[in-house]
Every structure is written in C-alpha cells, then in structure tokens.
MDTraj code that builds the backbone (N, CA, C; nanometers):
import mdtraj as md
import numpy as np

residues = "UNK UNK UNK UNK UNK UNK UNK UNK UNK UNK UNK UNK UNK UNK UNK UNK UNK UNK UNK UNK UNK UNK UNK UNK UNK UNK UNK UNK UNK UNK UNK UNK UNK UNK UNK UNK UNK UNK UNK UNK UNK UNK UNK UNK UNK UNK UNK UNK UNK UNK UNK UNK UNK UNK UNK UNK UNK UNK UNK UNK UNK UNK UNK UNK UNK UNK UNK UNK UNK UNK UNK UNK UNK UNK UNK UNK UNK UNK UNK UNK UNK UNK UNK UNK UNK UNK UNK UNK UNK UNK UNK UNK UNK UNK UNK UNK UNK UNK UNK UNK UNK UNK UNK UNK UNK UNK UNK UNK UNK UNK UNK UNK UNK UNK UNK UNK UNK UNK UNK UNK UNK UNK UNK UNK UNK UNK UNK UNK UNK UNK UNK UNK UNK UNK UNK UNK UNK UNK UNK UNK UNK UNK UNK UNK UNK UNK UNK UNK UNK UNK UNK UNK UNK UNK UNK UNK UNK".split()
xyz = np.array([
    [6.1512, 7.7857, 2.8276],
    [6.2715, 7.8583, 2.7922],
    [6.3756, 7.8369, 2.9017],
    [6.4877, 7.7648, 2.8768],
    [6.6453, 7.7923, 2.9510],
    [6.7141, 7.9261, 2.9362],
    [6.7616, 7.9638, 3.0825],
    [6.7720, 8.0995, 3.0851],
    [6.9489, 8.0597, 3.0832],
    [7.0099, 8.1571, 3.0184],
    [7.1557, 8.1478, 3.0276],
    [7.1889, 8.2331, 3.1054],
    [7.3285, 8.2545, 3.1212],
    [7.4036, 8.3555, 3.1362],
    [7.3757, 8.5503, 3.1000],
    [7.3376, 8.5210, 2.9874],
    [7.3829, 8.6145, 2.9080],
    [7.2270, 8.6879, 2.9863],
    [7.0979, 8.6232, 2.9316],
    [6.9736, 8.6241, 2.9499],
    [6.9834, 8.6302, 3.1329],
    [7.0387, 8.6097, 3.1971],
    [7.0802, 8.6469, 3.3605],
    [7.1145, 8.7925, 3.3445],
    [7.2542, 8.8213, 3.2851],
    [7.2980, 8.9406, 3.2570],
    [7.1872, 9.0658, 3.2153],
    [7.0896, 9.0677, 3.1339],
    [7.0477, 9.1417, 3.0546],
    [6.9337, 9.1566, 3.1415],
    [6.8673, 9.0216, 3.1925],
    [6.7419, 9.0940, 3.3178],
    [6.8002, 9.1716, 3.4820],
    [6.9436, 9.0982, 3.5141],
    [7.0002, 9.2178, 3.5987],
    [7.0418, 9.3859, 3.5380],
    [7.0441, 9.3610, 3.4287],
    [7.0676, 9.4976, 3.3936],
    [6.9271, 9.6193, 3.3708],
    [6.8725, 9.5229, 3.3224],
    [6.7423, 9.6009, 3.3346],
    [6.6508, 9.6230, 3.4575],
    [6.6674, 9.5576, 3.5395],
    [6.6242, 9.5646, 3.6793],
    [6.6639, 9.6738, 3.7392],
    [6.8072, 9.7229, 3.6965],
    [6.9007, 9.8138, 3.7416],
    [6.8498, 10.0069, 3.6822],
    [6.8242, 9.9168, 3.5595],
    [6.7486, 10.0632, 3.4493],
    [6.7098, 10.0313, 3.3307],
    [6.6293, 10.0322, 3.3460],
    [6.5038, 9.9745, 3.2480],
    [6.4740, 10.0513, 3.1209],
    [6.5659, 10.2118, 3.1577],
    [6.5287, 10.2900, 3.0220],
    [6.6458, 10.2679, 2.9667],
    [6.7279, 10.1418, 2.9540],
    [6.8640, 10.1344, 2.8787],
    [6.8272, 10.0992, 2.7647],
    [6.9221, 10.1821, 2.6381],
    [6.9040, 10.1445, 2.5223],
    [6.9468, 10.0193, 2.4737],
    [6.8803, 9.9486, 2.3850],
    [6.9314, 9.8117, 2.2880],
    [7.0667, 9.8455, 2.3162],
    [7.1265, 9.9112, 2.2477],
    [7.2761, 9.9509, 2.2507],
    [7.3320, 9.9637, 2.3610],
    [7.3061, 10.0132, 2.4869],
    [7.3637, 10.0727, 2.6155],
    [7.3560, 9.9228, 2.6556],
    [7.2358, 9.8380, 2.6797],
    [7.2105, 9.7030, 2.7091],
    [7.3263, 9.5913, 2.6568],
    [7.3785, 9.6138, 2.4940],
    [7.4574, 9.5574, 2.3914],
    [7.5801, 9.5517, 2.5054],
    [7.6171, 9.6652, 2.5135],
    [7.7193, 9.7101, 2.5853],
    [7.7716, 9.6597, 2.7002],
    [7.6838, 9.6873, 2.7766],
    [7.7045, 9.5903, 2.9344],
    [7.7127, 9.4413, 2.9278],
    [7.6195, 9.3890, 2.7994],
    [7.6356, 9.2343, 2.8752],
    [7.7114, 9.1464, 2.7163],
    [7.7888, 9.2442, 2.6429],
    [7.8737, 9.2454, 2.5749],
    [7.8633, 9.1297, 2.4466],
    [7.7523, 9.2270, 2.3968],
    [7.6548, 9.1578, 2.2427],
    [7.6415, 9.2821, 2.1582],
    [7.6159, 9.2292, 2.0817],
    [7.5787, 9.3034, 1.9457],
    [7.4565, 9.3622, 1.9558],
    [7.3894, 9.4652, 1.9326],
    [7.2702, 9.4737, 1.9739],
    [7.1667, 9.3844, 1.9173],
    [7.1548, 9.3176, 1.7770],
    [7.0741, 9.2565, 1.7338],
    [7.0323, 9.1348, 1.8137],
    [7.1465, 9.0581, 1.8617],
    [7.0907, 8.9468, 1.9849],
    [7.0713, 8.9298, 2.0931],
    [7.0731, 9.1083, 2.1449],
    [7.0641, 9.1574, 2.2711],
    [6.8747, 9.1770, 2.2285],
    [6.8784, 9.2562, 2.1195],
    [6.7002, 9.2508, 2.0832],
    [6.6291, 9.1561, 2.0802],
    [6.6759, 9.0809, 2.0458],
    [6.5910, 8.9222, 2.0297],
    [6.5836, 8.8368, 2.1501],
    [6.6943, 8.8629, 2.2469],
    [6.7053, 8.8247, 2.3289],
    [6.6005, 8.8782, 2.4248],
    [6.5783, 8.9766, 2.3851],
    [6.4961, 9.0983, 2.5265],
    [6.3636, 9.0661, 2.4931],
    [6.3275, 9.0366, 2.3340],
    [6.2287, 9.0345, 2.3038],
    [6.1745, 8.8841, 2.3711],
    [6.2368, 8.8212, 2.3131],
    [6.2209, 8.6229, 2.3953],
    [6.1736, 8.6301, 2.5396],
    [6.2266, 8.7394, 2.5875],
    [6.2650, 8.7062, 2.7376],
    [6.1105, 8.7763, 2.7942],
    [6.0712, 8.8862, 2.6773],
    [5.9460, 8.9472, 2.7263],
    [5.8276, 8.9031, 2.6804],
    [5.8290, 8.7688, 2.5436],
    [5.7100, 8.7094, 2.5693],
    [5.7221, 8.5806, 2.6073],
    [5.8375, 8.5740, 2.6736],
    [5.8108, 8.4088, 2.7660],
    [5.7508, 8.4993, 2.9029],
    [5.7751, 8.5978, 2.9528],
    [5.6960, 8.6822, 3.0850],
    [5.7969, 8.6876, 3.1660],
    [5.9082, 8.6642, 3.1363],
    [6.0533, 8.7455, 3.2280],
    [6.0141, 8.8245, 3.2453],
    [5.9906, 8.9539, 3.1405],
    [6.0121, 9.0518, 3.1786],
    [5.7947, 9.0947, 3.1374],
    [5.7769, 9.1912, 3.2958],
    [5.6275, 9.2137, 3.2844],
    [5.6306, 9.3029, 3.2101],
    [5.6621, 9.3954, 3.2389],
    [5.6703, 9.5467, 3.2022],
    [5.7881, 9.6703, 3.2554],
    [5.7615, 9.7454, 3.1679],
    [5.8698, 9.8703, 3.2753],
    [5.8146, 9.9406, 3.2788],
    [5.8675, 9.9916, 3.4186],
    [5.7995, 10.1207, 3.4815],
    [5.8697, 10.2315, 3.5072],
    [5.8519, 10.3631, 3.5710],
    [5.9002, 10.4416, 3.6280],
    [5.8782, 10.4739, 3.7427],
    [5.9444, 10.4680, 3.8636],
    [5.9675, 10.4707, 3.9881],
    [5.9613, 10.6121, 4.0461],
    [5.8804, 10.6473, 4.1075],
    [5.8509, 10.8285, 4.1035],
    [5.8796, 10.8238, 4.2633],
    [5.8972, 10.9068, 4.2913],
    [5.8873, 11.0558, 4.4221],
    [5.8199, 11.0381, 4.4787],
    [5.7698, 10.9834, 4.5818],
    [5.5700, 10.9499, 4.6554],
    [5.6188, 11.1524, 4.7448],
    [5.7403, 11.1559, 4.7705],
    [5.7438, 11.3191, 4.8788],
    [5.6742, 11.4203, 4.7490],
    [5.7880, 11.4399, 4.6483],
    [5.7358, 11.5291, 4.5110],
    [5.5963, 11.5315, 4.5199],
    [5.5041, 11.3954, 4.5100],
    [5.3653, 11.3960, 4.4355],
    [5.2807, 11.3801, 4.5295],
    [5.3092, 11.4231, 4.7089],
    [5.2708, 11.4480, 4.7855],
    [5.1752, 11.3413, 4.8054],
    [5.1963, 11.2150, 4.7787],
    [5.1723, 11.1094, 4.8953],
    [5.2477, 10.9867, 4.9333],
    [5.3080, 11.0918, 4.9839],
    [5.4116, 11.0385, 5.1208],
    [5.3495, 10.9306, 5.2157],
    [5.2593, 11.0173, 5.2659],
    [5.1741, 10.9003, 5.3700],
    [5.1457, 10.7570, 5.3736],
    [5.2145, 10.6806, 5.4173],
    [5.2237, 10.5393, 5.3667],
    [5.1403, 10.4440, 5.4422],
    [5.0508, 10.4132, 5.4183],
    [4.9865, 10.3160, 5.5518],
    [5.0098, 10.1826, 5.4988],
    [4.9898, 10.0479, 5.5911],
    [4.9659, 9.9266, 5.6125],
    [4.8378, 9.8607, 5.6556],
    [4.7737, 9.8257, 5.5777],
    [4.6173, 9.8111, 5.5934],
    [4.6298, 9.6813, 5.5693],
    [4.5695, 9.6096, 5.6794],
    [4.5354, 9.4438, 5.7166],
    [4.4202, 9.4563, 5.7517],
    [4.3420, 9.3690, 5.5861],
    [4.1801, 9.3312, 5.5782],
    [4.1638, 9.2254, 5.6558],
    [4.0551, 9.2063, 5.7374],
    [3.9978, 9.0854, 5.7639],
    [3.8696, 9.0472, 5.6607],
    [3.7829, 8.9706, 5.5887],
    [3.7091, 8.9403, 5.5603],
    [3.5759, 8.9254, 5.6290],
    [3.4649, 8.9459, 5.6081],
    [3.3378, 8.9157, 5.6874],
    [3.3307, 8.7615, 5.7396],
    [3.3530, 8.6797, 5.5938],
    [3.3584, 8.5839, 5.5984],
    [3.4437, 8.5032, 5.4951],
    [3.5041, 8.3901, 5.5221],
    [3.5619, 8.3325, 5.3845],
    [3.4927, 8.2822, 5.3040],
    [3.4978, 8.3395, 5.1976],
    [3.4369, 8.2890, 5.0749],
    [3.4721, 8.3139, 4.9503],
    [3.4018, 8.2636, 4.8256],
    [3.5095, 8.3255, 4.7293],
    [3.4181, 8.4389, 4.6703],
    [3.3144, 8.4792, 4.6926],
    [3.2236, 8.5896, 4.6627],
    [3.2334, 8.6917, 4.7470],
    [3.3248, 8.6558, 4.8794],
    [3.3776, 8.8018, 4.9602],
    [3.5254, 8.8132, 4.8720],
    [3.6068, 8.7214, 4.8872],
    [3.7270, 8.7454, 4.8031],
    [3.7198, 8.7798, 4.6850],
    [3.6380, 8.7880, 4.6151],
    [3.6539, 8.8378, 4.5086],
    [3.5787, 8.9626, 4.4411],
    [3.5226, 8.9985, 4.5537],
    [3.4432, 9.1364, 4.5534],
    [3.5790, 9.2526, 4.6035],
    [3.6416, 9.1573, 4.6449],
    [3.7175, 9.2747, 4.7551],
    [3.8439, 9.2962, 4.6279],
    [3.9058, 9.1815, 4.5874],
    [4.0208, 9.1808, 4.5034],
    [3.9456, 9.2504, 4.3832],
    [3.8331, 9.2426, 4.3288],
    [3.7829, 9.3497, 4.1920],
    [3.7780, 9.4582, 4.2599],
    [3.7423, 9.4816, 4.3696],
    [3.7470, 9.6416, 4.4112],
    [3.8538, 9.7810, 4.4595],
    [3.9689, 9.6586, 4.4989],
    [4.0748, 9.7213, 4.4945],
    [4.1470, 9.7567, 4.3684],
    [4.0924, 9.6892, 4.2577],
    [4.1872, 9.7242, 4.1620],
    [4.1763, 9.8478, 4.0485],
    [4.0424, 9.9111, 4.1539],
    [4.0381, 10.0129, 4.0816],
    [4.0868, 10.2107, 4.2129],
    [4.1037, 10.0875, 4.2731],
    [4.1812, 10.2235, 4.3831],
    [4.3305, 10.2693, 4.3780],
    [4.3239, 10.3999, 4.3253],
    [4.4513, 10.4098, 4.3304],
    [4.5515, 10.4060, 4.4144],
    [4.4672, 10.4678, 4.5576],
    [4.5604, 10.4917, 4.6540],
    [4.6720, 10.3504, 4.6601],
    [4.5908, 10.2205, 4.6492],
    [4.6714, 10.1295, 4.6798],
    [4.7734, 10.0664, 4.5574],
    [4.8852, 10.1036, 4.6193],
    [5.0033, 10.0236, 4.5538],
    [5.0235, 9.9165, 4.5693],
    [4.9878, 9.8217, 4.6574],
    [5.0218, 9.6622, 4.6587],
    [4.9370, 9.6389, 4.7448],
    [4.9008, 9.4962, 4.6959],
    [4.8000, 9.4309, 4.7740],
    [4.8408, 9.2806, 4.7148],
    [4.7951, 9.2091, 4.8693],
    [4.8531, 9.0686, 4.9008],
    [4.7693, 8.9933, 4.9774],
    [4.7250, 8.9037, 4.9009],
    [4.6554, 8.8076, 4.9851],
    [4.7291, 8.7255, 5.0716],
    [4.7130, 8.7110, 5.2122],
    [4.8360, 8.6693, 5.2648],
    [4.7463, 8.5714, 5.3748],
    [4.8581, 8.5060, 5.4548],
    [4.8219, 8.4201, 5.5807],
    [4.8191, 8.4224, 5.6750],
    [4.7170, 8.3911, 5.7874],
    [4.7833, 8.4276, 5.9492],
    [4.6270, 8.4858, 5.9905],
    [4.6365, 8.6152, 6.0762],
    [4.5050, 8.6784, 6.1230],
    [4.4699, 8.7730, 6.0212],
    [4.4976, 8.8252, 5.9344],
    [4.4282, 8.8828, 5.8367],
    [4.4442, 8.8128, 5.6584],
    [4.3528, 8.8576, 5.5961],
    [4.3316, 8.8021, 5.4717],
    [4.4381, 8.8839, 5.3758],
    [4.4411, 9.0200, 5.3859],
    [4.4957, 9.0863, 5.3081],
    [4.5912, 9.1735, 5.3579],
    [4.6534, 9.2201, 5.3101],
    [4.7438, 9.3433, 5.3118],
    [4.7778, 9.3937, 5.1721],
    [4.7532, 9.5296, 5.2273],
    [4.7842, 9.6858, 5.1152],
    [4.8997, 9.7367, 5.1638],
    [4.9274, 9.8368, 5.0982],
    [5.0534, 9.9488, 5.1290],
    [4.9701, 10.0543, 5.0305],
    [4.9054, 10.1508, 5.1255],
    [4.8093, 10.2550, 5.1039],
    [4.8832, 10.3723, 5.0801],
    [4.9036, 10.4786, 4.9575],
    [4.9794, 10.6050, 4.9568],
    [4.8596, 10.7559, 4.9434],
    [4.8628, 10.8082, 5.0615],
    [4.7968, 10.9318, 5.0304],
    [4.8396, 11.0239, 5.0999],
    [4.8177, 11.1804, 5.0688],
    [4.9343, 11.2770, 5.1548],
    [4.8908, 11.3297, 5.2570],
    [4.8171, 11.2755, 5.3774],
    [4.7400, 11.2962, 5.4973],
    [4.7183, 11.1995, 5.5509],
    [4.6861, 11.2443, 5.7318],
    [4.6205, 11.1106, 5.7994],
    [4.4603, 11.1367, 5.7665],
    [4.4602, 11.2685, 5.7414],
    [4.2736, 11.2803, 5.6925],
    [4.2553, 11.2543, 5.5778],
    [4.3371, 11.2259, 5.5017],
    [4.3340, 11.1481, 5.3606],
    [4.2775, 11.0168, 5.3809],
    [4.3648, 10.9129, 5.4736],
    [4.4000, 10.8045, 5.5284],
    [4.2418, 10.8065, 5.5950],
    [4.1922, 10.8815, 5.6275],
    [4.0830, 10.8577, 5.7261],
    [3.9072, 10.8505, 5.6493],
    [3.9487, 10.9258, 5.5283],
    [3.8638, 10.9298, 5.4064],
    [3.8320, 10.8107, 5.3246],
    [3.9706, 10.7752, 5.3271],
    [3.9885, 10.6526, 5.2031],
    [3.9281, 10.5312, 5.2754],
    [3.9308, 10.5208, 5.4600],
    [3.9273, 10.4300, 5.4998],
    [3.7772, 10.3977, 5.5354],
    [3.7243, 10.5258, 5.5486],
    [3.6016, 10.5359, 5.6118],
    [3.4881, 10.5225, 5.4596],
    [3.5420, 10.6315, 5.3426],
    [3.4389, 10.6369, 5.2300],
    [3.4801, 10.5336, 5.1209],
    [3.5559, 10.4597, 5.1131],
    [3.5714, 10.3638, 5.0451],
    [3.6174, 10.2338, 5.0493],
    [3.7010, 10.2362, 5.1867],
    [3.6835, 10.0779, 5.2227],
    [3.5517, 10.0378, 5.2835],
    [3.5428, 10.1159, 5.3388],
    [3.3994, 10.1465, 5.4287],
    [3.2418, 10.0736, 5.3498],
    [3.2697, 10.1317, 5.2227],
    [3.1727, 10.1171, 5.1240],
    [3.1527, 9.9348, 5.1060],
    [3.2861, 9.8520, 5.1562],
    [3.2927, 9.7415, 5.0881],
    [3.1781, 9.6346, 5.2139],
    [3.1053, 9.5976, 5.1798],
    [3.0384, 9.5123, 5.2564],
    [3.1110, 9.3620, 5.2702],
    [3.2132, 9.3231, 5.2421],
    [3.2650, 9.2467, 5.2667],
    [3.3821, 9.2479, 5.3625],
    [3.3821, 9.3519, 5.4482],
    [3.4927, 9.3944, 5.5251],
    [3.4814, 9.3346, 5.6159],
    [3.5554, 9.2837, 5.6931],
    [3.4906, 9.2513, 5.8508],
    [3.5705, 9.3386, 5.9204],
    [3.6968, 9.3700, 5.9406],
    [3.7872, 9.4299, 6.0065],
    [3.9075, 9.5112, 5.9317],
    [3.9484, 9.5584, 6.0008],
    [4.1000, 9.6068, 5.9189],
    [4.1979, 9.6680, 6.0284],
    [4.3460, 9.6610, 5.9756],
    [4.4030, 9.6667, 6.1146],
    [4.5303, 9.7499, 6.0515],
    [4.5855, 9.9606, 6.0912],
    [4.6200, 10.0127, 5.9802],
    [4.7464, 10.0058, 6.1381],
    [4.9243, 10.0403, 6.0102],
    [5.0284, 10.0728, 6.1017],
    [5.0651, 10.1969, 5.9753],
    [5.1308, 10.2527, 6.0324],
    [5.1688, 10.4025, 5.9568],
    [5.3462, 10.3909, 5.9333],
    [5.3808, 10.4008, 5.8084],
    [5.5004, 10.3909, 5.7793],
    [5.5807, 10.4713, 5.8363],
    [5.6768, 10.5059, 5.9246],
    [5.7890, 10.6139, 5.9764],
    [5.8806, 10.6527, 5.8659],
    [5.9365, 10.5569, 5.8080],
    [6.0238, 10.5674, 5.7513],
    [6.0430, 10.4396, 5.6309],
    [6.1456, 10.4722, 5.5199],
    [6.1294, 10.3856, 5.4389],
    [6.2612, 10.2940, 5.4473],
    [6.3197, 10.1873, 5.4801],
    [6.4418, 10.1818, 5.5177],
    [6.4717, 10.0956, 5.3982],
    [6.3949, 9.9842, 5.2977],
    [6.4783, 9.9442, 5.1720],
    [6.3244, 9.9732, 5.1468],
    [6.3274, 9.9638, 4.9948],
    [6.2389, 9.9496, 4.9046],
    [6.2602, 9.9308, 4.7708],
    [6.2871, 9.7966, 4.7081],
    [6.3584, 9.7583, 4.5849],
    [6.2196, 9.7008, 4.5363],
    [6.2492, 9.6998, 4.3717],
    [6.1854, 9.6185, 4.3136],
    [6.2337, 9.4981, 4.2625],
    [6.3843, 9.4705, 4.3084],
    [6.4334, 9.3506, 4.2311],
    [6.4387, 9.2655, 4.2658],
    [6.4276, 9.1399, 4.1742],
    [6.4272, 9.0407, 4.2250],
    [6.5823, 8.9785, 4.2372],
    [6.5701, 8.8896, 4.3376],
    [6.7061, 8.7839, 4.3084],
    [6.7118, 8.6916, 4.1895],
    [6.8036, 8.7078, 4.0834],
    [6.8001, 8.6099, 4.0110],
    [6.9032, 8.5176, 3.9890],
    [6.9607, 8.5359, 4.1246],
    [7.0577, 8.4310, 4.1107],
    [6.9917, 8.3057, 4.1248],
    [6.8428, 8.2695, 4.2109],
    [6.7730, 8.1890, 4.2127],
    [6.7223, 8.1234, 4.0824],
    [6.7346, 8.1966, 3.9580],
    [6.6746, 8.1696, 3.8394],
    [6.7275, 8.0226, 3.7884],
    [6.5956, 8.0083, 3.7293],
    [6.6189, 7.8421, 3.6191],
    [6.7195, 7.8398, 3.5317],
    [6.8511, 7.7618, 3.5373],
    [6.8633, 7.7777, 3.3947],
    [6.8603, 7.7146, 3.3244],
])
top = md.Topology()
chain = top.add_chain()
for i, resn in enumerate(residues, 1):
    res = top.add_residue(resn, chain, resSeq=i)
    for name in ("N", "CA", "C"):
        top.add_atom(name, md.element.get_by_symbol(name[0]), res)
traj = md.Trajectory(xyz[None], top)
C-alpha cells in the first residue's frame, strides 16, 4: 500500500485522538466520511493502524511508581529468551519491554504504587524466573515526555 497525503493526514489525526468520529475525522482531513471510512479501514488492515487505546492516569490508579528494569540473561540462548519473553507477557506490572543491546538483554518500564511493591514483584516473580542472571533497576523521578506518536513524516509514500 502507497500512503498519500490524505492517509498521512488521517493517521496524524488519530494519533492525536483516536476516539474521533468518522465524521469529526471527515472533517479535519477534509473528506466525506465514506472515504475517510474506507480509508481508515485500508489503513487498519494493511497494520497502519494496531489498535486504539486509552491512555489512563498511572497517579489516579495508583501506580505511579515507575521503575527501569535491565535483565541480564543466565545465558544466551533461545530457550532462556524465550522463557523470559512468554513470561513477561503475562505480567501486568510491565508496560514495555525491549529486547535491546549493549550490557543487558532487556529492558521493562515496571508500574506499581510502592517501592515494596517494586520489591515484591522483583523478588516473587522475577525472582521465580530461572533464566535471570542479573537485573539492574533505576526509579523514574519524573516523567518529562511520554508520547505515543510516531513521526510520520518519515512514512512511505
């Protein structure tokens, strides 16, 4: 799929607010709604678009507490990596996780509303993972950006 203009327009807009109506959408990127639908629809089973979400409060739902958790592995392999990546994906605490490069294998961004939360999660359930070798936690202060959008001025067209 060649992405146009218009199809630029309509995934910046939704990036922006995702609960916009066909119509509100029509509006901004100045279509009719019917080829604004078809358009949205195209765009969501070529995998533009994953899904939408709603972006909540971590203070409100009282976990604030943000940690940075850098896994090391026991060992590399793909039966440690992949014990560890099925096991995170059923933890809630963690919001993102990244297999990444350098001195650790992984990184999380851990949300729970305590450091004895933080000390639970780390001890009774990472703990649990026999494929751990290390882990290395920094504690969020503060949140200074946190977007979900992407640049699409980079996009194909």
């Amino acid at each position: 799929m060649t992405l146009d203009e218009t199809d630029l327009k309509i995934l910046s807009a939704l990036q922006e607010d995702g609960s916009l109506t066909n119509k509100e959408l029509a509006l901004k990127v100045h279509l009719s709604p019917t080829p604004v639908f078809e358009r949205v629809k195209k765009l969501r089973d070529e995998g533009y678009i994953k899904k939408y979400i709603a972006v909540l409060d971590v203070e409100k739902l009282d976990c604030a507490f943000m940690a940075i958790c850098n896994i090391k592995l026991k060992q590399h392999s793909y039966e440690n990596a992949t014990k560890f990546m099925e096991a995170i994906q059923n933890m809630d605490e963690v919001g993102e996780c990244y297999n990444i490069t350098g001195d650790y294998d992984f990184q999380m961004k851990i949300y729970v509303a305590s450091m004895k939360e933080y000390q639970q999660f780390v001890m009774k359930i990472l703990g649990e993972l026999d494929c751990i070798g290390g882990l290395n936690s920094s504690f969020i202060m503060g949140v200074v950006k946190n977007s979900y959008k992407v640049p699409i001025k980079n996009a194909k067209k």
